[in-house]
Structure formats: C-alpha cells, structure tokens
C-alpha atoms as a printed R data frame, in Angstrom:
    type eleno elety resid chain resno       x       y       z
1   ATOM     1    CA   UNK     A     1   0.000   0.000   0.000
2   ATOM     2    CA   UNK     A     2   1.084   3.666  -0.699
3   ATOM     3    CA   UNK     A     3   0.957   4.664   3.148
4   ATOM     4    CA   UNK     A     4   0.170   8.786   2.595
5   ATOM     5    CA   UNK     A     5  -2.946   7.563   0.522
6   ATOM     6    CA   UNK     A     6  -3.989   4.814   3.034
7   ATOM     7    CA   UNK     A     7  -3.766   7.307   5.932
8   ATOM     8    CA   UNK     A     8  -5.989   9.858   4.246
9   ATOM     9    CA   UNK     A     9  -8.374   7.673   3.244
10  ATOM    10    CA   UNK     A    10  -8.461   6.006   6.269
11  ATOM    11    CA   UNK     A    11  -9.152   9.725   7.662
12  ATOM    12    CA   UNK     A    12 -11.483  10.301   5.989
13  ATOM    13    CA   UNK     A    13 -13.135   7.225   5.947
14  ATOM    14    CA   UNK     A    14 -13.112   7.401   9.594
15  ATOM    15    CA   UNK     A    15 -15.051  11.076   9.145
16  ATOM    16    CA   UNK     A    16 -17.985   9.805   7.445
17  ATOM    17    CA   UNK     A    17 -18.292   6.562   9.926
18  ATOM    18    CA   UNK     A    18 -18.750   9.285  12.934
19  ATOM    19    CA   UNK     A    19 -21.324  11.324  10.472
20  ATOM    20    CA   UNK     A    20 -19.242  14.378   9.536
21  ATOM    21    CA   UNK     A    21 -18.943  16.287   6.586
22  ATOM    22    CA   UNK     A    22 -15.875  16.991   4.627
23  ATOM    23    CA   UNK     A    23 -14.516  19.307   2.124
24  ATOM    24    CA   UNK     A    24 -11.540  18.034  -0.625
25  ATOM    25    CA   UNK     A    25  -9.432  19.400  -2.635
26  ATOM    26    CA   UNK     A    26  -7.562  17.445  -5.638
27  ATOM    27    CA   UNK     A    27  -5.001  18.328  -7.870
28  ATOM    28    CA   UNK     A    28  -5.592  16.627 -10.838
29  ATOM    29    CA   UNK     A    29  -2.950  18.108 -13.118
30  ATOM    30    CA   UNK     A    30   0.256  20.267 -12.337
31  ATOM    31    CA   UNK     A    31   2.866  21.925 -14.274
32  ATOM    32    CA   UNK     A    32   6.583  21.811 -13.248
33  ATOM    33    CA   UNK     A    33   7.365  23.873 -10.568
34  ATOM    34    CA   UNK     A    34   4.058  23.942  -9.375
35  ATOM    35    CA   UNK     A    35   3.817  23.687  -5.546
36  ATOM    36    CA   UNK     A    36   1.162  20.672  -5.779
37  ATOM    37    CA   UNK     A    37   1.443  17.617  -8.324
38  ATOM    38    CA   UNK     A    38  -1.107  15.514  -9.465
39  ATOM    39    CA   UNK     A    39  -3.061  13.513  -6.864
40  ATOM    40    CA   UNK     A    40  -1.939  15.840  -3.644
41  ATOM    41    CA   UNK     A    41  -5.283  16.353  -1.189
42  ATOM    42    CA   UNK     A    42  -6.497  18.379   0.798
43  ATOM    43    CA   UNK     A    43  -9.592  17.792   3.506
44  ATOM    44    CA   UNK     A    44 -11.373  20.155   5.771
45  ATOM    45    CA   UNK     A    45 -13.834  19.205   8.142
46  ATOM    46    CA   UNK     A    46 -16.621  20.491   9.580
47  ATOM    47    CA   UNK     A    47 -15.062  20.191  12.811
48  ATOM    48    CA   UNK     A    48 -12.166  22.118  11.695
49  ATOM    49    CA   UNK     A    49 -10.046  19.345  10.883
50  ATOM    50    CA   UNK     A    50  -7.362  19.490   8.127
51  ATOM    51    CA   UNK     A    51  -5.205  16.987   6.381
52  ATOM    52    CA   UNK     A    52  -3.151  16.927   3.572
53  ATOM    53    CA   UNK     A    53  -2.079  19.730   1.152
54  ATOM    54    CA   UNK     A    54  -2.550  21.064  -2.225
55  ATOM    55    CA   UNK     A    55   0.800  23.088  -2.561
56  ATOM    56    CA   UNK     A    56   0.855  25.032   0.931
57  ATOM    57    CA   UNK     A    57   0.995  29.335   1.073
58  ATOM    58    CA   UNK     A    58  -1.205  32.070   0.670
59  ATOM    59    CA   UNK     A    59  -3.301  29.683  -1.914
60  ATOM    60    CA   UNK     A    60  -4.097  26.834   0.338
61  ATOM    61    CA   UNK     A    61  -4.734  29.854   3.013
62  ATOM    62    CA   UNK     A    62  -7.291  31.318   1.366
63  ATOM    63    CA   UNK     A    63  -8.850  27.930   0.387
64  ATOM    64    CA   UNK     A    64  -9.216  26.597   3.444
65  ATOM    65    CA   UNK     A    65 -11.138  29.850   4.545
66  ATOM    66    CA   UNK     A    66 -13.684  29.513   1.826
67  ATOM    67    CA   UNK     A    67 -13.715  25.446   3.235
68  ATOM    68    CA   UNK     A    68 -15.253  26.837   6.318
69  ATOM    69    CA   UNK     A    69 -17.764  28.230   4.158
70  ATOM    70    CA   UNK     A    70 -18.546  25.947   1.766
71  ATOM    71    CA   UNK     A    71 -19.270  23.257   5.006
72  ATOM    72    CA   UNK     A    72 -21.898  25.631   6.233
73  ATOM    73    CA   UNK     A    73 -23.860  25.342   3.035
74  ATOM    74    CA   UNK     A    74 -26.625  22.879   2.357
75  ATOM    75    CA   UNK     A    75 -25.115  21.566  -1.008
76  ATOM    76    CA   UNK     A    76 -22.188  22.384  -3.457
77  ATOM    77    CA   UNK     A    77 -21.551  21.493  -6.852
78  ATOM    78    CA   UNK     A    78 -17.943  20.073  -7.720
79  ATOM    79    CA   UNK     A    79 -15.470  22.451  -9.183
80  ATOM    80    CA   UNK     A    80 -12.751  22.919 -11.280
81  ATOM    81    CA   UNK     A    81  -9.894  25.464 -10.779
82  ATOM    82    CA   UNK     A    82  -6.600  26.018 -12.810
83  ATOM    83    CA   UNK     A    83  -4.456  28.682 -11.055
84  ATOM    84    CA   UNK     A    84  -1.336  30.399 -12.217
85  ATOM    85    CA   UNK     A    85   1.565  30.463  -9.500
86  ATOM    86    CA   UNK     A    86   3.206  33.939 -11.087
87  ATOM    87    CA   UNK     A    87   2.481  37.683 -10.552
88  ATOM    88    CA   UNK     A    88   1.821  38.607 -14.419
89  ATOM    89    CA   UNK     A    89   0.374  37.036 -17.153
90  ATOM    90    CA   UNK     A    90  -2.950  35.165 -18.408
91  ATOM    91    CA   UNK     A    91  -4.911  32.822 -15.963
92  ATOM    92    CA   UNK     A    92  -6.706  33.431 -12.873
93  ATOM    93    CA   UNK     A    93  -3.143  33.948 -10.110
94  ATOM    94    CA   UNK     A    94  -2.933  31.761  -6.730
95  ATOM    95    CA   UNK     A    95  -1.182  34.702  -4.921
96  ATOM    96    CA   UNK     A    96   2.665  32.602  -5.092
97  ATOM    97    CA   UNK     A    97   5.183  33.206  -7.469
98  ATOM    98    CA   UNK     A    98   6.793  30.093  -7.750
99  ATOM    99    CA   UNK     A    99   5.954  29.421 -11.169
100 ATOM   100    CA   UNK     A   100   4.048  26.687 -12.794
101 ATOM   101    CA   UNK     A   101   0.549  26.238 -12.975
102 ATOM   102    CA   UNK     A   102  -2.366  23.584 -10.951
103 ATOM   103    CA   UNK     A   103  -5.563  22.813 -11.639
104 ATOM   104    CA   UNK     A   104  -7.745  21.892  -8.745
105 ATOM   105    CA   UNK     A   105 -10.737  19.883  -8.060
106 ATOM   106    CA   UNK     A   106 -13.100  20.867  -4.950
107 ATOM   107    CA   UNK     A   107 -16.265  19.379  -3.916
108 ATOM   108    CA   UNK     A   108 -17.879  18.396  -0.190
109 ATOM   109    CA   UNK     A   109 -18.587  15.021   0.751
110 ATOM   110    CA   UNK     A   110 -21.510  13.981   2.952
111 ATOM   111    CA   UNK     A   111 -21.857  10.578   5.047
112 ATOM   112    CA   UNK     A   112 -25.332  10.166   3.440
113 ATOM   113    CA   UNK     A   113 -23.609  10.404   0.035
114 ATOM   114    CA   UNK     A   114 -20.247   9.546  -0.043
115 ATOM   115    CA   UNK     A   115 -19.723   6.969   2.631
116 ATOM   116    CA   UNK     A   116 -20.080   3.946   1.111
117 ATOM   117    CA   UNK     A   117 -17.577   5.135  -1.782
118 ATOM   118    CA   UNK     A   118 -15.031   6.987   0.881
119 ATOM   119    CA   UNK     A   119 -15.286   3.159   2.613
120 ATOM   120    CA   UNK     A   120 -14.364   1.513  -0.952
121 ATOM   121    CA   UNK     A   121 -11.885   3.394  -1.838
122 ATOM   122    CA   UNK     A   122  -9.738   3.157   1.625
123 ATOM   123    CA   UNK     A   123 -10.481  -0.630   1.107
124 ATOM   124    CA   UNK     A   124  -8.874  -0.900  -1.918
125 ATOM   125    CA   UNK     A   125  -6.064   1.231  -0.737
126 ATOM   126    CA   UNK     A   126  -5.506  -1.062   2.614
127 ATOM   127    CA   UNK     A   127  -5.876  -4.187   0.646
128 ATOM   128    CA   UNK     A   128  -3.566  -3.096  -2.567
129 ATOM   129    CA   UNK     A   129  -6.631  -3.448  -4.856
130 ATOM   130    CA   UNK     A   130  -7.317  -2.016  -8.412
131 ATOM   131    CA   UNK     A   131  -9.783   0.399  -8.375
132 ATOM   132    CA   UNK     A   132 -10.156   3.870 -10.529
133 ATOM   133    CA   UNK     A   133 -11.215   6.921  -8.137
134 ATOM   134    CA   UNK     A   134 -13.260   9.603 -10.250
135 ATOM   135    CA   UNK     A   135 -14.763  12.949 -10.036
136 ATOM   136    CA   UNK     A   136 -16.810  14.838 -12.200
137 ATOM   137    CA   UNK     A   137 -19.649  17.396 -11.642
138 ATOM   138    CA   UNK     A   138 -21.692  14.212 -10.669
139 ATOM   139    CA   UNK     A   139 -19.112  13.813  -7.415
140 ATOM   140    CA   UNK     A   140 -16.884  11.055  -5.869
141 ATOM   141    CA   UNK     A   141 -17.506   7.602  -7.770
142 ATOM   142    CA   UNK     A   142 -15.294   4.564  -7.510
143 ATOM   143    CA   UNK     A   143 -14.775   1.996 -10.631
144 ATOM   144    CA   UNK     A   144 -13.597  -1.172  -9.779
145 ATOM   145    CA   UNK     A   145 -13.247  -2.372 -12.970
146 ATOM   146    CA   UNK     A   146  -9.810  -0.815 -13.790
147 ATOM   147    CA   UNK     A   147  -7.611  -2.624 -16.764
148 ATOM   148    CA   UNK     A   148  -4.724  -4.858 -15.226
149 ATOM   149    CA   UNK     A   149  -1.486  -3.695 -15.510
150 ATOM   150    CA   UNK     A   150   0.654  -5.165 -17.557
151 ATOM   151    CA   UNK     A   151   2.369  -4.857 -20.803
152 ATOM   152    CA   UNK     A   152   0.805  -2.532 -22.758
153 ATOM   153    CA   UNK     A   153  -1.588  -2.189 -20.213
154 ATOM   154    CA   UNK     A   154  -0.828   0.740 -18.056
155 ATOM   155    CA   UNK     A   155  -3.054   3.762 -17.646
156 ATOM   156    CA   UNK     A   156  -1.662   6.918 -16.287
157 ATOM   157    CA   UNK     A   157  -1.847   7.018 -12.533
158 ATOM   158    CA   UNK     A   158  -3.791  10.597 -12.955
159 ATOM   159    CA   UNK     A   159  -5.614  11.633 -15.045
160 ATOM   160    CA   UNK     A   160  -7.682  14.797 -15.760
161 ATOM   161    CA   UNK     A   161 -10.326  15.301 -18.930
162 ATOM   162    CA   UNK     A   162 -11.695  18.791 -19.300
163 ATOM   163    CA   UNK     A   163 -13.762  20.025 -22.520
164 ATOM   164    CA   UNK     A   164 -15.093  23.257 -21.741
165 ATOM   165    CA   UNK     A   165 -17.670  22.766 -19.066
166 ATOM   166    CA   UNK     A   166 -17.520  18.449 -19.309
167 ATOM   167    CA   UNK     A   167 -14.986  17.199 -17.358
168 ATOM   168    CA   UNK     A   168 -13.679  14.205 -15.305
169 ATOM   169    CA   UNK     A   169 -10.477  13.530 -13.060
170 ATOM   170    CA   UNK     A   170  -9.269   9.656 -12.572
171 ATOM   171    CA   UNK     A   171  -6.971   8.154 -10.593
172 ATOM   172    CA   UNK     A   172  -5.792   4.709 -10.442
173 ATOM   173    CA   UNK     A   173  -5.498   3.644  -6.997
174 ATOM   174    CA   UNK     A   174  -3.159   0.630  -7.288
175 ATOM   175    CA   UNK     A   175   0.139   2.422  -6.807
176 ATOM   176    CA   UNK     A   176   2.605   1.941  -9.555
177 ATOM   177    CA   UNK     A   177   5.653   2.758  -7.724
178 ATOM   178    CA   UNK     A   178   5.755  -0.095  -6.018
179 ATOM   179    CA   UNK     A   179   9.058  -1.828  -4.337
180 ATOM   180    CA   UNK     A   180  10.342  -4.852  -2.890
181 ATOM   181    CA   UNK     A   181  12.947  -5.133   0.060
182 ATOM   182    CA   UNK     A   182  14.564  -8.943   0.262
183 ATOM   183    CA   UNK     A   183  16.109  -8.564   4.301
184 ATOM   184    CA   UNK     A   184  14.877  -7.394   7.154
185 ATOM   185    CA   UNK     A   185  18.647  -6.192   8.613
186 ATOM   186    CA   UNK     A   186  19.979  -2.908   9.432
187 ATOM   187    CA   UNK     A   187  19.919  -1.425   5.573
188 ATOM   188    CA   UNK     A   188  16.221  -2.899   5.136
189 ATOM   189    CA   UNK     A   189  15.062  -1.070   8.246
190 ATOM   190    CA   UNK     A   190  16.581   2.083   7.184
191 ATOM   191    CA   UNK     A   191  15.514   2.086   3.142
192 ATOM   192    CA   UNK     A   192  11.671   0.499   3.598
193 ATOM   193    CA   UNK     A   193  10.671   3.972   5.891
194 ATOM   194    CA   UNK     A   194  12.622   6.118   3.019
195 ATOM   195    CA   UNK     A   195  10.917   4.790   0.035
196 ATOM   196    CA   UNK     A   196   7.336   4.646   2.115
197 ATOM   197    CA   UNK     A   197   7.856   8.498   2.439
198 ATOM   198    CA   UNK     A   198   8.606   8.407  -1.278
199 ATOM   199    CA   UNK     A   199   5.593   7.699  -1.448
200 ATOM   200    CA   UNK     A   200   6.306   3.709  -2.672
201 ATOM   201    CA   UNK     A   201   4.241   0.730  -1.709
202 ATOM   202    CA   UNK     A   202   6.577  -1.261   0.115
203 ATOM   203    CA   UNK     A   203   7.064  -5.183   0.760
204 ATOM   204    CA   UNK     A   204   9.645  -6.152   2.497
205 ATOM   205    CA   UNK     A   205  10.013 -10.092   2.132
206 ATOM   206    CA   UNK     A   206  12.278 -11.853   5.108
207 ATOM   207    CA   UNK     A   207  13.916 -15.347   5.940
208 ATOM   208    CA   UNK     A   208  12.397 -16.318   9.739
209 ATOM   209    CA   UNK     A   209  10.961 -14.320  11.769
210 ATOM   210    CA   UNK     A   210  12.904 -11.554  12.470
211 ATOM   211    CA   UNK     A   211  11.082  -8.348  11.637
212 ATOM   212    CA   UNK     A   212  12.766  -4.907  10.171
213 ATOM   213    CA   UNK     A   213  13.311  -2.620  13.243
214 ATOM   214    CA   UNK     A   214  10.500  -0.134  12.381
215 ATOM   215    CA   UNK     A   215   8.487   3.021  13.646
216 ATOM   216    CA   UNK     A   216   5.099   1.975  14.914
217 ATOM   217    CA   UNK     A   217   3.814   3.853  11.924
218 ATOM   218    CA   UNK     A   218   6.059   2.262   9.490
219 ATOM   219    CA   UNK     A   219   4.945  -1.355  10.945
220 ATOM   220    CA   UNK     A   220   1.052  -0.621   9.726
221 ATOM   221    CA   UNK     A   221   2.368   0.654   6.324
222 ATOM   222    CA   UNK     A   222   4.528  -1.819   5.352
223 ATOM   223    CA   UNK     A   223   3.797  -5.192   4.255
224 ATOM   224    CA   UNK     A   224   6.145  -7.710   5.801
225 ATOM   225    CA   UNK     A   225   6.128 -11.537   4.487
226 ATOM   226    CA   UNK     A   226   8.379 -14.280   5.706
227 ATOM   227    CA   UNK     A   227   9.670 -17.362   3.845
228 ATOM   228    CA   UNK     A   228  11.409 -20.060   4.616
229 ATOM   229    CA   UNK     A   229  14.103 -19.759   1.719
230 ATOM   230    CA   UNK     A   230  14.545 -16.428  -0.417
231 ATOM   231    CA   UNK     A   231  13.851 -19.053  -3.604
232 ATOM   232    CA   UNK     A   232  10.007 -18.724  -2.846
233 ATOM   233    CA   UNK     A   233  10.660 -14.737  -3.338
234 ATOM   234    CA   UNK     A   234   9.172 -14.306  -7.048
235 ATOM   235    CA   UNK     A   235   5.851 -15.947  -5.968
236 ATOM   236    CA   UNK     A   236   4.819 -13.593  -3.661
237 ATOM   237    CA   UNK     A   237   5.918 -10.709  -5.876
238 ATOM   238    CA   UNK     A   238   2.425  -9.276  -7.458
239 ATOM   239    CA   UNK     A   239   2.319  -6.525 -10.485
240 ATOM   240    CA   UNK     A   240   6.176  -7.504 -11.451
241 ATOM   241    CA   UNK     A   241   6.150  -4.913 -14.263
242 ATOM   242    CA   UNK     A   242   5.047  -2.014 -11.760
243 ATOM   243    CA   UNK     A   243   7.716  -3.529  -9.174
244 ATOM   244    CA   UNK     A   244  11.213  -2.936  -8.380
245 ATOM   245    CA   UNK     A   245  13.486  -5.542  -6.473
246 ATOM   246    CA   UNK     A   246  16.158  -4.012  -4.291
247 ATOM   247    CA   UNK     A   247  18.350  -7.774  -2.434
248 ATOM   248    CA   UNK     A   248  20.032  -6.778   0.680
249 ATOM   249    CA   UNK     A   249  19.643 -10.164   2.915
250 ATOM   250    CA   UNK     A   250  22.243 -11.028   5.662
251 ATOM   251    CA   UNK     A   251  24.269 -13.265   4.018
252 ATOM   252    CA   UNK     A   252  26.139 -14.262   0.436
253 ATOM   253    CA   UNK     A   253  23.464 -17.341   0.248
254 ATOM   254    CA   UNK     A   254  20.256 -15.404   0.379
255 ATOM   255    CA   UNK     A   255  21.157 -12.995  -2.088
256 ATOM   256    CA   UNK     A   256  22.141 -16.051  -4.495
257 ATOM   257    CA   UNK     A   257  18.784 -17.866  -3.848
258 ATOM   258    CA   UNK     A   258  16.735 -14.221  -4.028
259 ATOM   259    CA   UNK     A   259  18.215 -13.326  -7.421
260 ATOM   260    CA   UNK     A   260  18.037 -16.291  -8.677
261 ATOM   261    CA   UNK     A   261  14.309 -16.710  -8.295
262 ATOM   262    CA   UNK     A   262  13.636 -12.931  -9.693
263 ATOM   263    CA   UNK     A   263  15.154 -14.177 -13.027
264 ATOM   264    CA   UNK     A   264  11.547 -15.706 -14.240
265 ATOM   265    CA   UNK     A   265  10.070 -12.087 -13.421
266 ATOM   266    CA   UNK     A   266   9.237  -9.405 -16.012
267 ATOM   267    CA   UNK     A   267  10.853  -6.581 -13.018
268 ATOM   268    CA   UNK     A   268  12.298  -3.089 -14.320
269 ATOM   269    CA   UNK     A   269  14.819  -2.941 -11.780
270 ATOM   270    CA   UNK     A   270  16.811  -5.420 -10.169
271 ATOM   271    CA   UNK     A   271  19.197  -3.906  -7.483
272 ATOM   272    CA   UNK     A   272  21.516  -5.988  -5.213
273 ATOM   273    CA   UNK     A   273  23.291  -4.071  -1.987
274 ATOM   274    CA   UNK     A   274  27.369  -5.218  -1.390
275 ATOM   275    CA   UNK     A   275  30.562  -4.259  -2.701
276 ATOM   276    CA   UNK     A   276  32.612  -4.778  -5.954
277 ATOM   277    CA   UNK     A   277  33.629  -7.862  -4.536
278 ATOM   278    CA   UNK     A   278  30.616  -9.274  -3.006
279 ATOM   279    CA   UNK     A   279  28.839  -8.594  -6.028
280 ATOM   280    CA   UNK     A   280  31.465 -10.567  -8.126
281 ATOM   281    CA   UNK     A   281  30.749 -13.574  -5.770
282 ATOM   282    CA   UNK     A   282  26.489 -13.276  -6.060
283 ATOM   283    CA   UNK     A   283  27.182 -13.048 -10.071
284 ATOM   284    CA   UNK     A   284  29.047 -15.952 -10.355
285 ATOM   285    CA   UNK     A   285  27.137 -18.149  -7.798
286 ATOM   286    CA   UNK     A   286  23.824 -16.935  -9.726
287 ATOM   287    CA   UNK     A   287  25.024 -17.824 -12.927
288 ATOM   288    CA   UNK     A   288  26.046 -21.421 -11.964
289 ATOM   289    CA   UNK     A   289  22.774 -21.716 -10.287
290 ATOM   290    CA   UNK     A   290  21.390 -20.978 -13.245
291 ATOM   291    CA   UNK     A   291  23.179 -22.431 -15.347
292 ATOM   292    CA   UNK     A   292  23.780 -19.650 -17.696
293 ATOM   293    CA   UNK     A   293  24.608 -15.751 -17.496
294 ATOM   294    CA   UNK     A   294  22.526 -13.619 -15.630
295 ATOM   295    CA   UNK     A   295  19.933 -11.048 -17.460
296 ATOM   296    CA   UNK     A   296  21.273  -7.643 -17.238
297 ATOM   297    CA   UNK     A   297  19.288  -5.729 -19.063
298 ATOM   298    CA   UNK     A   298  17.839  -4.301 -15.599
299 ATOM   299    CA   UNK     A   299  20.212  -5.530 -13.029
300 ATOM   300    CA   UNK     A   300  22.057  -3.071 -10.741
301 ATOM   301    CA   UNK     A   301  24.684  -4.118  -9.119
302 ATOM   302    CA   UNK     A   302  25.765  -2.709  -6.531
303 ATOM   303    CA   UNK     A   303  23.191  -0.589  -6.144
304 ATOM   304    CA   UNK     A   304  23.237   3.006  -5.212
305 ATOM   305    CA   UNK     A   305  24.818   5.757  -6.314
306 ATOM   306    CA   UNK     A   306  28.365   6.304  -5.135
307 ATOM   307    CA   UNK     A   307  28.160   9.283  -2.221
308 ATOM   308    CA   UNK     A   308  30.563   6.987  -0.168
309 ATOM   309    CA   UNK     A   309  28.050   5.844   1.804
310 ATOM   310    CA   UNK     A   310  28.757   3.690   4.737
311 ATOM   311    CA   UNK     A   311  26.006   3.687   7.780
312 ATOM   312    CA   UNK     A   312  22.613   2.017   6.740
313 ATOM   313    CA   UNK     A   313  21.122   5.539   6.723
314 ATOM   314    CA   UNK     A   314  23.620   6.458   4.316
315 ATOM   315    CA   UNK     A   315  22.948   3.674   2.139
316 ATOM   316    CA   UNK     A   316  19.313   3.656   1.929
317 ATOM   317    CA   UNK     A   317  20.027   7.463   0.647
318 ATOM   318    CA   UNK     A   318  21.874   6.498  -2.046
319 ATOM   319    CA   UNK     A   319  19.698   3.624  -3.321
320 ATOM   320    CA   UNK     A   320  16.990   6.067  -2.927
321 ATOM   321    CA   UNK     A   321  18.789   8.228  -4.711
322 ATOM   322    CA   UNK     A   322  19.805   5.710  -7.652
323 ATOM   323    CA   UNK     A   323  15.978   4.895  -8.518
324 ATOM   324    CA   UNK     A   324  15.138   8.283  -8.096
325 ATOM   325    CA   UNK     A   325  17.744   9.384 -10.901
326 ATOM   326    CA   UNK     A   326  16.470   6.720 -12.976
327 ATOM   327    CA   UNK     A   327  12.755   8.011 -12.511
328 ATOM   328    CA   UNK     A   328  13.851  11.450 -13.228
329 ATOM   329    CA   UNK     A   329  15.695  10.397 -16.757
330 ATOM   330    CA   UNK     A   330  12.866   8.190 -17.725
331 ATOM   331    CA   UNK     A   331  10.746  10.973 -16.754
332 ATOM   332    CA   UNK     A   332  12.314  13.668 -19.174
333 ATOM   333    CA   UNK     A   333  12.686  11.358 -21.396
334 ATOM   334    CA   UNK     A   334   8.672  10.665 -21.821
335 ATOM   335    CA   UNK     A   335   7.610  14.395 -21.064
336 ATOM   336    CA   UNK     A   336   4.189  13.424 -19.338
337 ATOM   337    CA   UNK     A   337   1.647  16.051 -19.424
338 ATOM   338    CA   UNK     A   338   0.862  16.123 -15.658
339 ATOM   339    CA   UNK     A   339   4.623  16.573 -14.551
340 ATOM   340    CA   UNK     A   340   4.491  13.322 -12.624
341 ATOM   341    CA   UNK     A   341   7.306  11.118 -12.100
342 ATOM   342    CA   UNK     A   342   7.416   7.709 -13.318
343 ATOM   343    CA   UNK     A   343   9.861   4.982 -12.257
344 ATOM   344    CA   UNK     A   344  11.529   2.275 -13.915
C-alpha cells in the first residue's frame, strides 16, 4: 500500500463513519514547478479538521477559509480550478510566485452520500486493490473495474479530462511505484521507511521471523512476508512490471537464492546491496545456479549511487537516490503532461 494515501483515506473514511462532513481538494494536473502535483489532497472538516495539502501558502490559506464556508452550506456542486503560481500574465493567479501552474478539483462530501464510496476506496487502498477513483460534476464515484497492468496495459496514474464545461479527473489507486525489500537487517530497516515516504508501496520479504526494526507507523504501512528460503521470493511478488526488487539479505546465500528466483520475473529494476567484490561472488554463484549468465538488461549491481556511503542511513540514501535518478531520466525522457514522475 502507498501509506500517505492509506492514511488519508483512512481519515477520511473514519469522518464519514462518525457522520461528519468533509470538504476536498484534488489536484488533478500540475505543471513543473508547481507547488502541488497531481493527486496531492487536501480535507477540511466540519469540525475544523485538516489533512493533507494542495501546494501550501497564501493559496491553500485562502482555500481553506472559503472550506469553512462551503461546510456551512446545504449543497455544493464540484469544481474545477486552474491557477497560475506567477504575478503577471494570463490565468486566474494563486497569490505565489513560484511558477508553474495547478488545476484543482473541490467538492464536499456527505456521510449520506459519499460513505459507502469513501469506505471503498480506503479498502482498496488497505488491501492493494485495483480500483479507478473519479470525479466529475456528478461527485466522488469509484470503478472497480480498472484494466490490469501489464504490458501494454498501463493507464496513467492521474488523469484529468476537461472540454469546456464536461470534465472528469481519474486516478488509479493501485500504486505503480511499487518496491520490494529482500532482508529485514539494518539497511532494510533504514531504506523500507525512506521509500514509504517516497511515497512507494513497500514489501519487504524476510527469511524467519525476524522483523525490520521499524516506527510503529512504518509497521502498519509496510507489508512484511516471511519465507522459509529467499527461492520462494518471485511468488509472492504481485504486479512484477510495476515492481522494483532491491536484495540486501544477511548473508552471500540469500542474495544467491533471491536473485536467482527474480530471473523468471518481467521486473524493471533489479538492485543488489554489497561491494565490488561481493557482487562478483552473487554473479558468479547466480550464474552457476542458473546455469547460464545472468539477465542484465535491468540488473544493478551494486546498487546506489556512489556518495561513499557507509552507515545504513547512508545507504538507503543512495539507493533512494539511484531509482530516483532513474525516474527522473525516464521521466524527461517521456515528457508526461501532468509533470508526474514515473519509475523504472
């Protein structure tokens, strides 16, 4: 599960159950250097309550004021709002300067309307469903009939349809930045709370018992499985193509078996933690496993990117920071409308 989503849906969920109102706020497309991207949210309550954000400053200020009032009206159509984040030019201006541009989605939910959807969609989120969130002037739907992903399969994770006064905002709410940790150690317990804040869904897959050392919140986030051999690893891996695969078990043998088994997977990224010579030992232990060479059309080894990192902290930085580099080129490279990042 994608654990910001999850917690705001859970929020919110949790709203409606006790019979209170809420407004939201969506950004369903963004610009670059816009202050919110696609998908960011924003929710008011009647009581006062806020959580989430659509960009922060004077904007989100002056939003949440008009909130209050919107809460203490009977009914409120869904809206749509691009804003300009600059002092001159065309377009209605957001009061920053940043630069960039957002268009925003607002419209107030009510237990006797949206409960039973606000319950779905949190369902889907907790139980790493597919699902397809919209909005349109109608209101809050949920689709469960979303495509599965797969090759050539794979509809943008936002996505916002406007024609004049028609127009509808979807979001897939199966995350497609989705990793998995093989090793519970010191370097797992430091990467699996980085890439959660990355805003991954995150699996961390164990030999034993022996649990990543984890925040409380982390714990409820995080998926944790345990197996009795890292060979069993690729059948518990769901959505391979939306999934990358970062090996950093406690010993020489569990790597081995781990990358072994990922070798019948379609995975974009294959990343295994240990040094030049390590690494030399895994490869050539893999490949007479195997019984031929490994595939390395998506295999990192070592992963990370070189900031001389030594402390587990350290390290989950730069592994962070080697898929995030990778996201970034592949990014550029396809130019997507909404700004959003995509991963390998």
């Amino acid at each position: 599960m994608s654990a910001p989503h999850t917690h705001f849906w859970r929020e919110a969920s949790r709203l409606m159950n006790d019979g209170e109102r809420f407004f939201l706020a969506v950004v369903a497309g963004h610009s670059d250097h816009s202050p919110g991207t696609a998908g960011a949210k924003l929710l008011v309550s009647a009581s006062d309550k806020t959580l989430g954000t659509i960009g922060g400053g004077i904007m989100e200020h002056n939003l949440v004021e008009r909130a209050a009032t919107i809460l203490r009206q009977a009914d409120f159509a869904p809206e749509i709002h691009a804003l300009a984040h600059r002092a001159t030019g065309e377009g209605e201006k957001s009061g920053m300067i940043c630069a960039g541009s957002q268009t925003n989605l607002y419209l107030l939910c009510t237990p006797e309307k949206d409960r039973n959807t606000v319950a779905a969609i949190f369902d889907c989120l907790q139980n790493d469903r597919l699902g397809t969130l919209r909005i349109g002037p109608g209101g809050l739907t949920l689709d469960p009939e979303t495509p599965q992903p797969g090759p050539g399969v794979h509809p943008p994770r936002y996505e916002l349809q406007a024609e004049g006064p028609a127009w509808r905002y979807s979001e897939q709410l199966l995350n497609d930045r989705r990793v998995v940790i093989l090793g519970s150690g010191h370097c797992s317990s430091a990467l699996a709370p980085v890439m959660l804040r990355l805003g991954l869904a995150v699996t961390v897959i164990a030999k034993g018992v022996a649990q990543p050392l984890l925040a409380e919140w982390d714990h409820a986030a995080i998926k944790f499985v345990t197996v009795n051999d890292y060979g069993e690893a690729a059948a518990l891996i769901h959505y391979a193509e939306l999934t990358r695969v970062i090996i950093m078990t406690t010993d020489v043998a569990g790597d081995v078996a781990g990358l072994v088994s990922l070798q019948s997977l379609p995975l974009p990224f294959i990343g295994v933690l240990g040094s030049l010579a390590k690494i030399a030992v895994i490869r050539a232990r893999a490949a007479e496993t195997l019984g031929r060479p490994l595939e390395e059309t998506n295999l990192y080894a070592p992963v990370g990117l070189p900031i001389d990192s030594h402390t587990p902290e350290e390290i989950a930085i730069s592994v962070a920071a080697h898929l995030l580099s990778l996201e970034a080129n592949i990014s550029q490279a396809r130019q997507p409308a909404t700004g959003a990042a995509v991963m390998p």
